[in-house]
Structure formats: structure tokens, C-alpha cells
PAGU-137206 format. One record per residue (C-alpha): residue in one letter; x, y, z. Coordinates in steps of 0.1 Angstrom, whole numbers, plus 5000, padded with zeros to 4 digits. Layout:
BEGIN
AXYZ
...
# end
This chain:
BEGIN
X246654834703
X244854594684
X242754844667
X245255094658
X246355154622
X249655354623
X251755094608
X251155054570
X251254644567
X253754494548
X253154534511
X254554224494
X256954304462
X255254364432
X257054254402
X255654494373
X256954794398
X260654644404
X260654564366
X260254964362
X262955034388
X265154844367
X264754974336
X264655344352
X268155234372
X269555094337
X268855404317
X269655654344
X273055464346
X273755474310
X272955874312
X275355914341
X278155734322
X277355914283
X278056254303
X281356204313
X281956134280
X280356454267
X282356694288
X285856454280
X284856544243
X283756944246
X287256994268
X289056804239
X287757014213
X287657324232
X291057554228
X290457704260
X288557664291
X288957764323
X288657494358
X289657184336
X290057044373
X286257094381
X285156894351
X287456634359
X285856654395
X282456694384
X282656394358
X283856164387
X280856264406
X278256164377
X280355844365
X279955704408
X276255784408
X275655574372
X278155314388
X275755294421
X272555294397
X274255054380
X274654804412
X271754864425
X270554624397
X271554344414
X269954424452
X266354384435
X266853994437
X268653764467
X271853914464
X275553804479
X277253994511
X279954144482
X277454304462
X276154474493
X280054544499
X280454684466
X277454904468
X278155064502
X281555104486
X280055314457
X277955494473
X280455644501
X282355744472
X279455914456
X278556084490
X282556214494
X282956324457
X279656534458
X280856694489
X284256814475
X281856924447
X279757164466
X282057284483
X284357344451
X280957514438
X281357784469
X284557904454
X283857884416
X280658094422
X282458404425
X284658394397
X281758294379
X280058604388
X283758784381
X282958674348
X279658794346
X280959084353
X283859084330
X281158994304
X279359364312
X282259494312
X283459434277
X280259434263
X280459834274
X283759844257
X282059674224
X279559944226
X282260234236
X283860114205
X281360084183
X280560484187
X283960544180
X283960364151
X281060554141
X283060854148
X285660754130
X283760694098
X282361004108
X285461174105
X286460974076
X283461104056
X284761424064
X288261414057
X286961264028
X284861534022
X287661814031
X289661664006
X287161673978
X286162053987
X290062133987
X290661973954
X287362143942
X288662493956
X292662413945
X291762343910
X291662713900
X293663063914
X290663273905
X289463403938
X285663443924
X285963083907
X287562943941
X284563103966
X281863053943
X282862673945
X283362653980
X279662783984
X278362553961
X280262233976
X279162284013
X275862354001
X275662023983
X277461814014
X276162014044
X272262044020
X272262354033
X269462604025
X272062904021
X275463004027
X277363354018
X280363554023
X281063884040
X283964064030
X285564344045
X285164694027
X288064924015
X287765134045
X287364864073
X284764974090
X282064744075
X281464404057
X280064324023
X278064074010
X279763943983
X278563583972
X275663383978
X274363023970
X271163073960
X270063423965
X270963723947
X272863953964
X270864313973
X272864623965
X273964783994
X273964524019
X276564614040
X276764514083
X278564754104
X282664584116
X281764664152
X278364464156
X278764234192
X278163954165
X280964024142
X283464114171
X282463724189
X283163544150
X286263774145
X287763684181
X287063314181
X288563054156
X286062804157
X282962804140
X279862954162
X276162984164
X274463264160
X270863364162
X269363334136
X267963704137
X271463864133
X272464124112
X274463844092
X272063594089
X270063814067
X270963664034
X267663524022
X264263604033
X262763484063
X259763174058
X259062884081
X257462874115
X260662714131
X264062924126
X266662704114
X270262724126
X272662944119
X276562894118
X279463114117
X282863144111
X285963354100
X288163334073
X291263504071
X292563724044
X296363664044
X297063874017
X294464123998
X296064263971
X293864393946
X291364193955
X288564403943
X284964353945
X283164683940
X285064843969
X286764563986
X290464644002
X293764703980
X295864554008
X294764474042
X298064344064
X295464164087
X291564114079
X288963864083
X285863744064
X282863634076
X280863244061
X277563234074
X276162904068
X272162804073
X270062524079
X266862424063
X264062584078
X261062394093
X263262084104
X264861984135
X268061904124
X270862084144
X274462154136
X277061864150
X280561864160
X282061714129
X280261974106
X281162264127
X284662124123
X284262054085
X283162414077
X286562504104
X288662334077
X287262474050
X287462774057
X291362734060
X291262594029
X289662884017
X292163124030
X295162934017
X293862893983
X293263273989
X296463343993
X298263123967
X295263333939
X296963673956
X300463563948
X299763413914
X298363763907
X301463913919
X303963713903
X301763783875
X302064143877
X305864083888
X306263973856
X304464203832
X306364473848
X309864273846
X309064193806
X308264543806
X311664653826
X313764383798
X312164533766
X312964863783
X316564753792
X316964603757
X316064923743
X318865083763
X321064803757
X320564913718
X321565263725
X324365193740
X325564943718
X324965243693
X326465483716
X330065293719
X330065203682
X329165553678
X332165623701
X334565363690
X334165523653
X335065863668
X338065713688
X339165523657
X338865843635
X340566093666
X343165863667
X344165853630
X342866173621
X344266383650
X347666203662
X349566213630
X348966573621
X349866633664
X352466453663
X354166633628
X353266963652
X355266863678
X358166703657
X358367073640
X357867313671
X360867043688
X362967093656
X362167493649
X363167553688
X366667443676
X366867703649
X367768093661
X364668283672
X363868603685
X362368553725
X359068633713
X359068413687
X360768103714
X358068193738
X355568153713
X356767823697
X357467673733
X353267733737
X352467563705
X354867253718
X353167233753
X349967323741
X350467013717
X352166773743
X349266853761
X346866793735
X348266493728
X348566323762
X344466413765
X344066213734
X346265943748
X344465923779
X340665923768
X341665613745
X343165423773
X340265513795
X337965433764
X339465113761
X339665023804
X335565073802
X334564883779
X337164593790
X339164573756
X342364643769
X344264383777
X347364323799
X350564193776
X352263973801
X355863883794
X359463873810
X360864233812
X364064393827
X362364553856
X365164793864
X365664913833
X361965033834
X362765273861
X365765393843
X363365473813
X361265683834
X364365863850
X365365943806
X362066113805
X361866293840
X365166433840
X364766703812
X361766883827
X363066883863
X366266973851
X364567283838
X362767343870
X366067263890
X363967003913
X366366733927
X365366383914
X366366043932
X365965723926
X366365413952
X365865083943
X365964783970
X368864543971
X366964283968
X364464413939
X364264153912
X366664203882
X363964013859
X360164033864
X357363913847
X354064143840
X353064413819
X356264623811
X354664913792
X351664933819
X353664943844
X356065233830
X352965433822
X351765423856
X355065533870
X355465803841
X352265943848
X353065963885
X356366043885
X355366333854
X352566453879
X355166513906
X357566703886
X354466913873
X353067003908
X356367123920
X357767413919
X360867373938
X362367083963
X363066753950
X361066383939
X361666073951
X361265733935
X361365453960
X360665093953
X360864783969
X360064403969
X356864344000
X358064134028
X355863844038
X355463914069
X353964234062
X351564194036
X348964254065
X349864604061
X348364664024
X345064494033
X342164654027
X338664554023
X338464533983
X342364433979
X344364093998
X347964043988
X348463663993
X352163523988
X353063263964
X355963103955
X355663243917
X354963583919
X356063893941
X354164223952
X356464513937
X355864813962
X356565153944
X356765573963
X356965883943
X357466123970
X357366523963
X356766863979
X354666983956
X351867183960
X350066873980
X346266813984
X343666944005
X341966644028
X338566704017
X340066653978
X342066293987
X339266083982
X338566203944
X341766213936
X341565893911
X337965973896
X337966063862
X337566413853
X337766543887
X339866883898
X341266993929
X339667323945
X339967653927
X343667773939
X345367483952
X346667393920
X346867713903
X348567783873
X348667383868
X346367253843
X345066933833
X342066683823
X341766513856
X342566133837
X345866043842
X345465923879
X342365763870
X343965583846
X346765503865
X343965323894
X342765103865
X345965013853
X347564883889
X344264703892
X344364513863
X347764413875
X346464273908
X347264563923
X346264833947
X346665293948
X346765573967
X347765873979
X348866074011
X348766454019
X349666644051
X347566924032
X347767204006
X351667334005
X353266984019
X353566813991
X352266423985
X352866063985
X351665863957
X351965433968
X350865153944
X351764803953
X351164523921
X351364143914
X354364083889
X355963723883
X358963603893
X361263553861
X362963193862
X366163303835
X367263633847
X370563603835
X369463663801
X368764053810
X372264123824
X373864153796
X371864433786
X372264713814
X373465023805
X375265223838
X373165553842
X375365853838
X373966113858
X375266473856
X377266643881
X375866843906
X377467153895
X375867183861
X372767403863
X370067213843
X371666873860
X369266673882
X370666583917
X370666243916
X369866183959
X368366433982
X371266614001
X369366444030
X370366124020
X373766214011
X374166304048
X372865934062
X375365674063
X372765424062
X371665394024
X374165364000
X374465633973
X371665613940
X374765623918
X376365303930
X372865103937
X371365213902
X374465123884
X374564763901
X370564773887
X370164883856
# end
């Protein structure tokens, strides 16, 4: 035991090496307290950062390790039993808080880790979103180039002008080495090449419609590859050990009218061209999305601007042919200016130059049938006097008609004793059908105004020429002349497509029947019975004649007056039933035409050139009252 040297002796205390504990103790003290104070200043001038708590933790672990370097100053000299206390304090402290460190540590780890991983994870999305921005620039360098090609192609409507740009444009942004246009021939069956960038065009170079090549770019709306040894890639000659690419793509012809080029189509309902579009030769570069969409777009562009050239060309031609169509109608307006001054001139000189001496022939035949004549010589003179009645109402009739086409008649609308017009009509009936001994009545409502406002000679002519019709086609029997005021509640009844009655409280619809049994009209002549000019079949009317005017006239007149005609036949031998219906206003002082009726004296029935004044038919009826009675309460 005395020999053995496993203890190491005491070693007394060295003073220089206590010195340097010190001083290391001091400074690592003064470290462990300036930290706390870092972190207390990075949390304060951070906006956020996560596990506050930690710090705080952490910074109370550091600030009890500089507090027990810091006592342990005192336990390098004799030292009192509190500083020991104080120490062992301090350093149970230290030993507890760096425990509930650690083990805090265990559990922040992870989310650290989350974080990392968080980290990767947005740093993908950075990168993610940094090719889409790139595609987004890449598309706005498109859009921005489709807009500048469609401006370039929209600036003119010259369909050579607009493909020769288009060429040159996507030459310049694509740098392509060439580009050209197929376009389909007159027939169909084949394409043309009919523009180029760079090359000239060889005469003749034509591709067949039903190539495998043609029918892919014709059925597909994108833009395609296609070798570059195709029939259609043939539009400059071949150099270069590497074959560049080829592109592809259709362009439709909306509307190819008279688009010529050599023996392109006159109109094609639906047709396409071909673009071919090719790369540089000897380089790698390879078509990319958003050029294959570019020349897409285009080529749309193309089309519409296409289509707006086509119908600028046709409205063009619309309207050469429509100045051509107005000088034409201008011309024709002239002649017939010239014509109805040219006819007014006649009219004016007919009616001057032809009624007077007609109506001195008529005023002497009336006045030399009075004198004593031989019955040749009566027979004779009554022919001159119908031949010049005749003559006259022809003259009559082709100026009213004159004047109803060109629109210079005009209605003279004024208060007029409306009963009193049919016993004017009745004063110039009577002596003709009292010569063919044809009964003539007359029935007027009860309620027919006394006073009525319109066209009072109009509305006699029309009956005149009705009622002088009936008494001309009849050779035996009798005529009736009915009229009537329409009821409200049946102005349904006289609708028709081109004519509405619509009731008012200041005007009426006067409703007016000339009946006969006559020699009627056929069914398949009823609907030409009011055009001008026109005659009745060979035989129904024989032994009548006439210019085929007067109902004409008659239409016109009613339908100036707001009103409506027409006529009803059971056939040839049943006679006919002529109906107008007209718009007249209601009189507001009809008091004023009483005093001026004059009683109609009709003749008796026994005399034989008397007209019977009511139908025996009605004579019979108890219902109506006599004509004689009503007529004399009327006019």
C-alpha cells in the first residue's frame, strides 16, 4: 500500500489558474445574461413568430446558468453557508428549467420539420408559378401578337392585300422560312397554290382534295404536323441535311363569292383552305403549343376578315346594280310623268272638246223626239240619243277613273239631306223602268238618319250607277232599293280581311241593297266584276252593252268613303245583289233639312208606264209598312 500510486496527491490551489476560472465564469455570465436580451429584442421587433412561449422558456434557462456562473464567483474563496445555499438553489433551478427544455425540444421538433416541409412545399408552388407566369407572358406575347396580325389583316377588305399580309406577319413573328396558301379550285376536286412568302409560285401546282393529308387538316380544327415530304409542303425547294418542321392548318371560306384567282370557286356554300407554315431548316427548333395556337387564331382571323372582303364586294355590287335599278326607275318615272301629262292634256281637251258638242246632241235628239216623226225616223233619233247617253257616260267614267288613279279626286265632305239623295235616284230610275214596266221599290229604315254628313254627290253616283245597272240588266221583274243604319252589335258581320267597321260615337255605317232579277252573274265572273274594263262571258249579258267602268268606279268611290262592295249571284238568269256599306257622319242640326222635303208622288199602279212603287210581295206582308207612307215620312 505504501508503494502504490493510484491516488493523484493533493495539488494545492494555484492562484494564476483560479484567476482564469474567474474571469472565464465572469464573461460566460455576462454572455448568458446579453442573450436573453437578444431574443427579448428580435421577439419585440419581429411581427410574427411562432412558440413565443419557448423563447420565454429558453431565455430562463440561459439567464439561471449566467446566474450560477455568476455565484460560483464567490465559492473560489472561504465562502458563507448562504452562498452555498444560494448556489445549490440556482443550480436546481438550472437543472429543472433545462429539463422542461428538452423535453419541450421533443415536441417542437416535429413542427419544425412540418415547417421544413411547408418550406418545400411552397417553394414548389414558387416554382409552379413562376412557369405559369412565364406562360402567361407567353400568352400575352401572343394575344399581343394576334392582335397586331388582326389589326394588320383588318386594315384593308382586299382579299389579296389581306392574305398577302397575313403571310408576311407570321413570317416576321413566327421567323419562319416559308408559309403559303392552298385554295380550293372552281371544281373542288383540288387545291391551288395561291400565295407564298418568299417563293414564286410554279404554274400549275395544284394537290389533289382527296390526299390522306388534306382529308386529316380538313377534318381537324387545330393546327397539325405534317411530314415534311407531303404533297403540301412542297412550296420551296428542298436544302439542309435536317428537315425542318412543318405545320398545318385550315381556314374556312365562309362565303366565296367571286373570289377569283385564275380558277378559284364563284361560290362555295362550305370550303376550306389549306396554311402550311415551315420552319427553318438545319435547326432544332420545334413548333410549341402557343405558336400552334397563334397560327389557330389567325387563321380565324383570316376567315372573318374573309368574309367581311366578300360582303363588302357584295354590297358593292348591291349597289351598283340598285344605282343602276334608280337611274332606270327614274327614267320610268320621267315617262310616266310624261305619260299622265300627256294624258291629263287629252282628258282636259276630251272633256271640253267632246262634252259640249255631246251634250248639244243629246239636248237636240231629247228636244226633236218631241216633234212629229215618222217611226223610222223615231227609231233612228232614239239611237243617236242612246248612242250619245252612252257616249257620254264613257267619257264620264274614264275621267272619274282618271282622276281616282292618280289620287286627285277628292271627297267633298259636308252635311246633306240623306233621304232626299235616294229620292233623286228614284227621279232618275223611274223613266227608264217605267219604259220597261219593271216594278221599282224603295225602303228606307225607320231609323235612317234624316241628316248625314259625307260626300253627297259620291254617294248618289254610286247608287245611280248601281241602281242604272239593275234597271239595264233586267228585262222584266222588279228592283229593290234597301238601306239601313248597321247595328253595333253586328258590325262583326261586314269584316273582312282588308275592311273593319269600328263604331264611334260621330259617325254611322250606312248599309245600302239594290236587289234585281236580272240577268245575274255566272260564279266564275263574280270575282271580276269591279275590275276595270272587264266583261262578263260571251251570252250572259247579251244584247247589253257597256265599258266595264261603272262598277269599278263605284269600288273606288265606297272606298274612299271608308267603305266596303260587293256582289251576290245564285247564277246566270237569277238575277243579283249589289251591297256597299260606308262611313258617313252623324249631322248634329238636322232640323235644318226638314223643312225642305218634298212628299214623293208616285204614280198609280194602273197607269202603264207607272212604276210600282213595292213588290206585290211586300204589299202582301203585314210586317213592313208601305214605301209610300215610310218614303213620304223621309224625304
Amino acid at each position: 500500500m505504501d508503494g502504490c500510486d493510484c491516488i493523484e496527491p493533493l495539488w494545492p490551489t494555484d492562484e494564476l489558474l483560479i484567476k482564469y476560472q474567474y474571469i472565464s465564469d465572469f464573461f460566460i455570465a455576462l454572455a448568458y445574461f446579453s442573450i436573453p436580451l437578444e431574443l427579448i429584442y428580435f421577439v419585440k421587433k419581429s411581427s410574427f413568430f411562432p412558440y413565443r412561449w419557448v423563447l420565454i422558456q429558453f431565455g430562463a434557462f440561459i439567464v439561471l446558468c449566467g446566474a450560477t456562473h455568476l455565484i460560483n464567483l464567490w465559492t473560489f474563496t472561504t465562502h458563507t453557508k448562504t452562498v452555498a445555499m444560494v448556489m445549490t438553489i440556482s443550480k436546481v433551478s438550472t437543472a429543472a428549467v433545462s429539463c422542461a427544455t428538452a423535453l419541450m425540444l421533443v415536441h417542437i421538433i416535429p413542427d419544425l420539420l412540418s415547417v421544413k416541409t411547408r418550406e418545400s412545399f411552397l417553394k414548389n408552388k414558387a416554382e409552379q408559378l413562376d412557369r405559369e407566369m412565364g406562360l402567361i407572358r407567353t400568352q400575352e406575347e401572343t394575344g399581343r401578337h394576334v392582335r397586331m396580325l388582326t389589326h394588320e389583316i383588318r386594315s384593308t377588305l382586299d382579299r389579296h392585300t389581306i392574305l398577302n399580309t397575313t403571310l408576311v406577319e407570321l413570317g416576321r413573328i413566327l421567323r419562319l422560312e416559308e408559309c403559303g396558301l392552298w385554295m380550293p379550285s372552281r371544281s373542288g376536286s383540288s387545291l391551288q397554290l395561291s400565295h407564298t412568302l418568299r417563293h414564286q409560285i410554279t404554274v400549275g401546282s395544284t394537290v389533289s382534295i382527296n390526299l390522306p393529308v388534306v382529308n386529316q387538316v380538313f377534318s381537324s380544327n387545330r393546327a397539325i404536323i405534317i411530314p415534311h415530304t407531303s404533297p403540301l409542303a412542297r412550296i420551296r425547294p428542298l436544302s439542309g441535311r435536317f428537315p425542318p418542321e412543318v405545320a398545318a392548318v385550315r381556314v374556312p371560306l365562309l362565303h366565296l363569292s367571286n373570289f377569283q384567282i385564275n380558277d378559284w370557286p364563284e361560290l362555295s356554300a362550305k370550303s376550306y383552305a389549306i396554311m402550311v407554315l415551315i420552319l427553318p431548316s438545319n435547326s432544332a427548333r420545334k413548333w410549341h403549343e402557343h405558336e400552334l395556337e397563334l397560327v389557330e387564331v389567325v387563321a380565324d382571323q383570316v376567315a372573318v376578315a374573309l368574309s367581311h372582303a366578300a360582303i363588302l364586294e357584295e354590297s358593292m355590287r348591291a349597289r351598283d346594280l340598285l344605282m343602276e335599278q334608280n337611274v332606270a326607275l327614274d327614267l320610268a318615272r320621267r315617262d310616266a310623268e310624261m305619260a299622265i301629262r300627256a294624258r291629263n292634256d287629252f282628258l282636259a281637251v276630251m272633256n271640253h272638246e267632246m262634252r259640249t258638242p255631246m251634250n248639244a246632241i243629246i239636248a237636240l235628239s231629247s228636244l226633236l223626239l218631241e216633234t212629229e216623226l215618222t217611226p223610222e225616223q223615231r227609231l233612228m233619233v232614239e239611237t243617236v240619243l242612246k248612242s250619245s247617253n252612252l257616249l257620254a257616260t264613257l267619257i264620264n267614267d274614264v275621267l272619274d277613273l282618271s282622276k281616282l288613279e292618280d289620287g286627285s279626286l277628292e271627297l267633298q265632305i259636308k252635311a246633306f239631306n240623306l233621304h232626299a239623295v235616294f229620292k233623286e235616284v228614284m227621279s232618275f230610275i223611274k223613266p227608264i223602268a217605267a219604259i220597261k214596266r219593271l216594278s221599282v221599290s224603295v225602303m228606307l229604315a225607320p231609323d235612317l238618319p234624316l241628316c248625314a254628313i259625307g260626300d253627297e254627290k259620291r254617294l248618289m253616283q254610286t247608287i245611280l250607277n248601281i241602281s242604272g245597272n239593275a234597271v239595264k240588266f233586267t228585262k222584266e221583274g222588279h228592283i229593290t232599293l234597301l238601306s239601313s243604319v248597321v247595328k253595333a252589335d253586328s258590325l262583326r258581320e261586314f269584316r273582312t280581311p282588308d275592311f273593319h267597321l269600328a263604331a264611334s260615337d260621330d259617325h254611322f255605317y250606312l248599309k245600302v241593297q239594290i236587289k234585281d232579277t236580272g240577268c245575274g252573274i255566272s260564279p266564275q265572273d263574280l270575282p271580276h266584276v269591279f275590275t276595270k274594263f272587264a266583261q262578263t262571258q260571251p251570252g250572259a249579258n247579251q244584247g247589253y252593252s257597256g265599258s266595264g267602268l261603272g262598277l269599278a268606279i263605284c269600288k273606288r268611290f265606297v272606298t274612299l268613303m271608308g267603305g266596303n262592295i260587293w256582289l251576290d249571284s245564285e247564277g246566270t238568269g237569277r238575277g243579283c245583289t249589289v251591297t256597299f256599306v260606308i262611313k258617313l257622319g252623324i249631322c248634329d242640326n238636322a232640323n235644318a233639312y226638314q223643312q225642305k222635303l218634298i212628299p214623293l208622288a208616285w204614280p198609280s199602279s194602273g197607269d202603264a208606264d207607272s212604276v210600282d212603287p213595292i213588290p206585290r210581295a211586300l204589299n202582301e206582308e203585314k210586317g213592313p209598312a208601305p214605301l209610300k207612307s215610310r218614303y213620304q215620312r223621309s224625304v
